[in-house]
VEXSE-918009 format. One record per atom (N, C-alpha, C): residue number from 1; x, y, z. Coordinates in Angstrom, 2 decimals. Example, Ala and Ser with C-alpha at 12.3 -4.5 7.8 and 13.67 -1.06 7.14 Angstrom:
% VEXSE-918009
R  seq     east    north       up
R    1    13.19    -5.69     7.80
R    1    12.30    -4.50     7.80
R    1    13.20    -3.30     7.80
R    2    12.85    -2.25     7.08
R    2    13.67    -1.06     7.14
R    2    12.90     0.03     7.87
***
This chain:
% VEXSE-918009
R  seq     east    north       up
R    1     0.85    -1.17     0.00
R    1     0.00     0.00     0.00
R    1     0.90     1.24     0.00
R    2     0.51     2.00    -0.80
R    2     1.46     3.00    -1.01
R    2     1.26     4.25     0.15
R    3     1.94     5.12    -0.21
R    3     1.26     6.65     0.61
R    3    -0.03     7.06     0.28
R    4    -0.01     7.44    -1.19
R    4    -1.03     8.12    -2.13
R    4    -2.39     7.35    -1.37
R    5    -2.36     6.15    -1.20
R    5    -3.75     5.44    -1.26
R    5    -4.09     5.70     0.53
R    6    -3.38     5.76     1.18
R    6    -3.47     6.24     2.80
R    6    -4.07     7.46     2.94
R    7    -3.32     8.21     1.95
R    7    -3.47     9.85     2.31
R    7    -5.30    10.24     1.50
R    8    -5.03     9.28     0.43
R    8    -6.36     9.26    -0.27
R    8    -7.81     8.49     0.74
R    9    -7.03     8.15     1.34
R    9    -8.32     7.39     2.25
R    9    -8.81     8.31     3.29
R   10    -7.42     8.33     3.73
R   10    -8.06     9.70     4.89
R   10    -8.93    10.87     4.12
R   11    -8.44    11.26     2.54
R   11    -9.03    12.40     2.67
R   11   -10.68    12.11     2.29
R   12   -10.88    10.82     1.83
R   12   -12.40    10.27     1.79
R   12   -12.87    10.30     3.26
R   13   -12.48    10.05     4.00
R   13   -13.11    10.00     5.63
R   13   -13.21    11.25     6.38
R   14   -12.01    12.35     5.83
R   14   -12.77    13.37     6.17
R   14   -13.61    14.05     5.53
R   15   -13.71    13.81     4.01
R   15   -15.33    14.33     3.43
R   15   -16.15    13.72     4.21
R   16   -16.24    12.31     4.85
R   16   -17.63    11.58     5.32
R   16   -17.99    12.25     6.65
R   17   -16.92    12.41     6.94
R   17   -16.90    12.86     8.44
R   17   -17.20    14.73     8.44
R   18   -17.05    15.95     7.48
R   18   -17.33    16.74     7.08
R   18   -18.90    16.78     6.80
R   19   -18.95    16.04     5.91
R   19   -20.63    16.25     5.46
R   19   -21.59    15.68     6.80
R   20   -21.40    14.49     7.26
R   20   -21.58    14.16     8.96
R   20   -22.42    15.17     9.73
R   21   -20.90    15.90     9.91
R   21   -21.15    17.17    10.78
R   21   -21.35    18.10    10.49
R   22   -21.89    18.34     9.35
R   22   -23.27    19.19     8.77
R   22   -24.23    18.77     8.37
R   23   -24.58    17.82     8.70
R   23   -25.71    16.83     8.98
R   23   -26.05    17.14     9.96
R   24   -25.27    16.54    11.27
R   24   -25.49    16.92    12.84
R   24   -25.91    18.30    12.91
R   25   -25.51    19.60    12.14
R   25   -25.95    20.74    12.45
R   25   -27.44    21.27    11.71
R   26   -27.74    20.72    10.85
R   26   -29.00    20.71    10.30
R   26   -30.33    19.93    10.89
R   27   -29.63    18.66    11.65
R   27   -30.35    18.10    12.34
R   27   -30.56    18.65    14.21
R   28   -30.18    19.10    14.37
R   28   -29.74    20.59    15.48
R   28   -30.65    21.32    15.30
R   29   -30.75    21.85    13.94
R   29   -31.56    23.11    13.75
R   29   -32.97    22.63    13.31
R   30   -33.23    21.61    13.14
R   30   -35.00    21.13    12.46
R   30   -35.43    20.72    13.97
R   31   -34.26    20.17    14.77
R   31   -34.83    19.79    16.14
R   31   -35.02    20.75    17.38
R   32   -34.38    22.35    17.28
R   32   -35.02    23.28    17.87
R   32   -36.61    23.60    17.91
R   33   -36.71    23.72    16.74
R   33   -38.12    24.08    16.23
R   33   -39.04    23.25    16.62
R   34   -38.36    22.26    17.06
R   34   -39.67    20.70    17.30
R   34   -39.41    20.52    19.12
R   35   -38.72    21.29    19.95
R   35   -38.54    20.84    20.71
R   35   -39.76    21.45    22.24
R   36   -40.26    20.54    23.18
R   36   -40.91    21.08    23.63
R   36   -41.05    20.48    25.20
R   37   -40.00    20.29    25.52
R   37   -39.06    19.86    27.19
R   37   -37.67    20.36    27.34
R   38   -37.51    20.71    28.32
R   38   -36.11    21.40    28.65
R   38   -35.28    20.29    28.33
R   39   -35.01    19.04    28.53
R   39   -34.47    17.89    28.88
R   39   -34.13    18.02    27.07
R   40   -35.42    18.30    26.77
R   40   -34.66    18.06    24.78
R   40   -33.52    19.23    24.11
R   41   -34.17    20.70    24.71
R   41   -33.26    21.48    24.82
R   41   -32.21    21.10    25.30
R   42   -31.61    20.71    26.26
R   42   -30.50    20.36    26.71
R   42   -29.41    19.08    26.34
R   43   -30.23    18.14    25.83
R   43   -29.53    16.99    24.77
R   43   -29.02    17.56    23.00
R   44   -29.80    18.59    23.05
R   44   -29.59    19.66    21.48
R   44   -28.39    20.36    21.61
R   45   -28.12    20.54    22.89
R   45   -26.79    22.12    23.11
R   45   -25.72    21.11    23.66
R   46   -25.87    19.65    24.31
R   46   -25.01    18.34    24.19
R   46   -24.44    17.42    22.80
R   47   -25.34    17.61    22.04
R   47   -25.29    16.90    20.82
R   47   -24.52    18.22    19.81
R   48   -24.64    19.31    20.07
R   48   -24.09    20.80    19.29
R   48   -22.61    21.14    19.86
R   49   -22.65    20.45    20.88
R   49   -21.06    20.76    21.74
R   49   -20.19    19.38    21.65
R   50   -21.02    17.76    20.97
R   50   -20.08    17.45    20.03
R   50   -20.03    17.18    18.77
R   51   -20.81    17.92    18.15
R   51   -20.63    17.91    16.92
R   51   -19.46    18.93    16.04
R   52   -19.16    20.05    17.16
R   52   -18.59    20.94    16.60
R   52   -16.86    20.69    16.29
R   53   -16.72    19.95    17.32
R   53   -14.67    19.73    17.21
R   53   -15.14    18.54    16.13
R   54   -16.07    17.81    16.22
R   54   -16.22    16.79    15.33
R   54   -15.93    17.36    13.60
R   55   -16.74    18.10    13.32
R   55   -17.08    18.99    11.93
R   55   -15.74    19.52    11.39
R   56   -15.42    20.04    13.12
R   56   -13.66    21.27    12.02
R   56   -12.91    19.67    12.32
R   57   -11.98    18.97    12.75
R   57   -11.66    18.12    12.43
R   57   -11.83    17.38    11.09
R   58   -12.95    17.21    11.46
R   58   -13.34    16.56     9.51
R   58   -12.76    17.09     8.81
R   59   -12.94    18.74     8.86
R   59   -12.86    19.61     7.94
R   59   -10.97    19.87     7.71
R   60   -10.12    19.90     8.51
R   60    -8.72    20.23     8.77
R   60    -8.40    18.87     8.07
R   61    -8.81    17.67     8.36
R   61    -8.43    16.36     7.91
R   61    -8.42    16.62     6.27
R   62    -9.86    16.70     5.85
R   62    -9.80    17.26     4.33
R   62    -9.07    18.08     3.82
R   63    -9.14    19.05     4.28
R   63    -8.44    20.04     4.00
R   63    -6.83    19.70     3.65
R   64    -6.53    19.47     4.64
R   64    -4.76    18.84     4.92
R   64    -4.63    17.75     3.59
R   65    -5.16    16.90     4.02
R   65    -4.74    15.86     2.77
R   65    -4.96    16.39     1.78
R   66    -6.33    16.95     1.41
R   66    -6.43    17.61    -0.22
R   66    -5.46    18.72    -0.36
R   67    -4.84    19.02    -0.06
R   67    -3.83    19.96    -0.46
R   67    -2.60    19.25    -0.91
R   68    -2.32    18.16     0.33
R   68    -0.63    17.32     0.01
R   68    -1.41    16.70    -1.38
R   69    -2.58    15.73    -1.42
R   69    -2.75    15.14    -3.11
R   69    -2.61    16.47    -4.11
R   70    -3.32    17.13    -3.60
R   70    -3.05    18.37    -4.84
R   70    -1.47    18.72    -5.19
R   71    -0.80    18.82    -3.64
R   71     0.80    19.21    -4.45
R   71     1.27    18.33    -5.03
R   72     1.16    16.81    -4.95
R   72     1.84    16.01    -5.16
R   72     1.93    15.22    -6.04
R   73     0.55    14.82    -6.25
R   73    -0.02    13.65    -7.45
R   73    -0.83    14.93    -8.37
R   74    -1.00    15.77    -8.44
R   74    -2.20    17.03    -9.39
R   74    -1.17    18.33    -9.21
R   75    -1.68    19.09    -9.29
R   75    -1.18    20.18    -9.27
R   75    -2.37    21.66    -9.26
R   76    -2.08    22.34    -8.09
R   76    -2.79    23.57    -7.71
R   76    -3.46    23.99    -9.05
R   77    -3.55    24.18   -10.43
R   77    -3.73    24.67   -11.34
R   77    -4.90    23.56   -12.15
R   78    -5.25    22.75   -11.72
R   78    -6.05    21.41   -12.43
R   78    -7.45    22.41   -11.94
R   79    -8.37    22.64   -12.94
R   79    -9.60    23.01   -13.37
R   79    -9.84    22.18   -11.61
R   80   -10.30    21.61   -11.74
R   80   -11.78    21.21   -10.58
R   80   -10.47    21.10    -9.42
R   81    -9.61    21.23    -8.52
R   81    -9.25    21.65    -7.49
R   81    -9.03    23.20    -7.55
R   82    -8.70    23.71    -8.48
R   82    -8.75    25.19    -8.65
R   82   -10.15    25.82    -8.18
R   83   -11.12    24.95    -8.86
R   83   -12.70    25.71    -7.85
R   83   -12.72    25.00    -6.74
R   84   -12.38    24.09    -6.56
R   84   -12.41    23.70    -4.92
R   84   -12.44    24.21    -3.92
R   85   -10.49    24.92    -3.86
R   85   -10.11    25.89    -3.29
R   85   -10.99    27.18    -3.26
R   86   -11.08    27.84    -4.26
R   86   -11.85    28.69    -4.10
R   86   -13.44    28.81    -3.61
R   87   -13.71    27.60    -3.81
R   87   -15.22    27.92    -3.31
R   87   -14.88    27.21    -1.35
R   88   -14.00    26.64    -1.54
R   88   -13.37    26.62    -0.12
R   88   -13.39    28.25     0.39
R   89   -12.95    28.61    -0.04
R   89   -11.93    30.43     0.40
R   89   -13.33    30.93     0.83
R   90   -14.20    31.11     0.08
R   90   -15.86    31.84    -0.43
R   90   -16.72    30.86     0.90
R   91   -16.86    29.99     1.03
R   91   -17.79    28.91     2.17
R   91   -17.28    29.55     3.40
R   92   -15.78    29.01     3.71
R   92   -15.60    29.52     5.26
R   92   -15.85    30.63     6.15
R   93   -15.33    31.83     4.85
R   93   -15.90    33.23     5.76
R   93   -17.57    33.45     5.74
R   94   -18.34    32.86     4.91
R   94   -19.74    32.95     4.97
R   94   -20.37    32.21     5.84
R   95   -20.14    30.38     5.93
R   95   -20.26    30.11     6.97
R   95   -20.37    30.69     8.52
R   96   -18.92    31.00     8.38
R   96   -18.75    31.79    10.35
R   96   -19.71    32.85    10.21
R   97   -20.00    33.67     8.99
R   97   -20.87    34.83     9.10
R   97   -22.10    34.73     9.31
R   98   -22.82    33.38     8.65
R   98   -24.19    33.15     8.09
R   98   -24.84    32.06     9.63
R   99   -23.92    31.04     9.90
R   99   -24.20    30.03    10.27
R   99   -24.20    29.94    11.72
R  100   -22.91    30.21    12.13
R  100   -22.41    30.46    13.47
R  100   -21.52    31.42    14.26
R  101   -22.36    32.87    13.93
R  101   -21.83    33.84    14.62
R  101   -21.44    33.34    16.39
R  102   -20.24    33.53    16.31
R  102   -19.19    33.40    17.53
R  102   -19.98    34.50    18.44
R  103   -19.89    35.26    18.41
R  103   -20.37    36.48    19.87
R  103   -21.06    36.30    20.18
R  104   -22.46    36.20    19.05
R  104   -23.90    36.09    19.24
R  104   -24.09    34.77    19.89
R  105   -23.39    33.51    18.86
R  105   -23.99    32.41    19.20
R  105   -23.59    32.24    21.11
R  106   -22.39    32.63    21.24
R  106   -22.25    32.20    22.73
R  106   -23.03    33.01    23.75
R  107   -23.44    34.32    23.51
R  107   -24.55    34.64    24.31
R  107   -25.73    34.05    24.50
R  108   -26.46    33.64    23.19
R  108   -27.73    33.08    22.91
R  108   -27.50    31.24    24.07
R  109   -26.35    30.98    23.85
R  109   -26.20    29.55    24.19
R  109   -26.38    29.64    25.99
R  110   -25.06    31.08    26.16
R  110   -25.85    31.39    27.65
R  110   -26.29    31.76    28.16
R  111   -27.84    32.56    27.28
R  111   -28.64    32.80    28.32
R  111   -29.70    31.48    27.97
R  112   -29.46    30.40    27.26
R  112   -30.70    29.18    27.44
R  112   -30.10    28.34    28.42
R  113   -28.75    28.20    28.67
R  113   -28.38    27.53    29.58
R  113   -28.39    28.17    31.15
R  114   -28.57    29.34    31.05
R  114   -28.74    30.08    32.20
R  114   -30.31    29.97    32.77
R  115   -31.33    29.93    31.68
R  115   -32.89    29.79    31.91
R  115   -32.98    28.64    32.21
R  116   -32.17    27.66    31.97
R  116   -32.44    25.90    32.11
R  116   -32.07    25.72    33.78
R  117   -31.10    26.71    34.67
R  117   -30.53    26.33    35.76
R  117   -31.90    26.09    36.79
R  118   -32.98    27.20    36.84
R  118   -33.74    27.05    37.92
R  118   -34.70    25.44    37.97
R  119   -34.14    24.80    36.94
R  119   -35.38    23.21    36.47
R  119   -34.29    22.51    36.65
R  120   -33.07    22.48    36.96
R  120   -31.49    21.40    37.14
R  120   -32.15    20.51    38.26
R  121   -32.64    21.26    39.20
R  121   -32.91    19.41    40.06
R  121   -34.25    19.07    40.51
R  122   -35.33    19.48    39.31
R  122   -36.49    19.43    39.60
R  122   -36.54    17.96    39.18
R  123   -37.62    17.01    39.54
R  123   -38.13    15.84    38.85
R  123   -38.61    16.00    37.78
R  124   -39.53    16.93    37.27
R  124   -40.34    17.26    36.33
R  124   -39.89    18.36    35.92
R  125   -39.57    18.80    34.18
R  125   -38.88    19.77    34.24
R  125   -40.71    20.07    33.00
R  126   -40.85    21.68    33.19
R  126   -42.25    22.36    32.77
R  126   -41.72    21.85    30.72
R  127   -42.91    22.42    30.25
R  127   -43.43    21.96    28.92
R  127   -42.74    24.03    28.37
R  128   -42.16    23.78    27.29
R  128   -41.61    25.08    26.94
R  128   -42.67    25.41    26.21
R  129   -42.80    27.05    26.49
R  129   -44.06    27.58    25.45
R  129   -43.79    27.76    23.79
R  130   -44.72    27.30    23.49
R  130   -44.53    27.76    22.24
R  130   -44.80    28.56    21.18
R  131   -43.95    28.71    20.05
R  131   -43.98    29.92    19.77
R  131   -45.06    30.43    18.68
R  132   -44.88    31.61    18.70
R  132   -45.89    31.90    17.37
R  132   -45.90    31.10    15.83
R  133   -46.20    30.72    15.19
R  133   -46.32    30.57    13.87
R  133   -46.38    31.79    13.27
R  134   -45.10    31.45    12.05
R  134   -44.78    32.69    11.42
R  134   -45.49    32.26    10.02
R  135   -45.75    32.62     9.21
R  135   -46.51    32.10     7.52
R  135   -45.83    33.21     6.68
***
């Protein structure tokens, strides 16, 4: 077994493991909207805290290897890694912008985890209200 086919494997496992964990975050976000117990809220912001080292991992794994195959066996200039990269370059800063604002998101995260403290050692934790329907 050579290098090429190692380095090529990994970089298939971190696409699987990439797309994964934007899976996990889509499935995050259809399951807010549906959620209606604190206990589910709180398995959502558990399941979001590991999905996230999970996702950039994926993502650094890909990343890393597709670059060494690109220097090595292709070359930076080949039509379809040339848009790769670039729509790489174009995703990341939109992502952090669009998806998961850093400032915002960690406020938002603590003030639900801050509203969740007064139900921490109840038996019965209350039914969350719900919200308006928007059309």
């Amino acid at each position: 077994m050579s290098l090429y086919t190692v380095i090529l494997f990994l970089h298939i496992v971190g696409a699987i493991g990439y797309f994964l964990g934007i899976g996990l975050w889509l499935f995050i976000l259809l399951g807010w909207r549906r959620v209606q117990r604190v206990e589910q809220v709180r398995s959502l912001i558990h399941l979001n805290d590991l999905s996230a080292p999970f996702a950039a991992a994926s993502a650094v794994l890909l990343l890393g290897t597709g670059l060494y195959l690109a220097l090595t066996a292709w070359s930076l200039l080949t039509s379809w890694i040339l848009v790769a990269l670039i729509s790489l370059l174009l995703m990341v800063p939109t992502s952090a912008a669009l998806i998961a604002p850093s400032s915002n998101g960690w406020r938002v995260k603590r003030r639900v985890v801050s509203s969740l403290k007064p139900w921490s050692n109840t038996s019965t934790t209350p039914s969350l209200p719900r919200p308006a329907r928007r059309f």
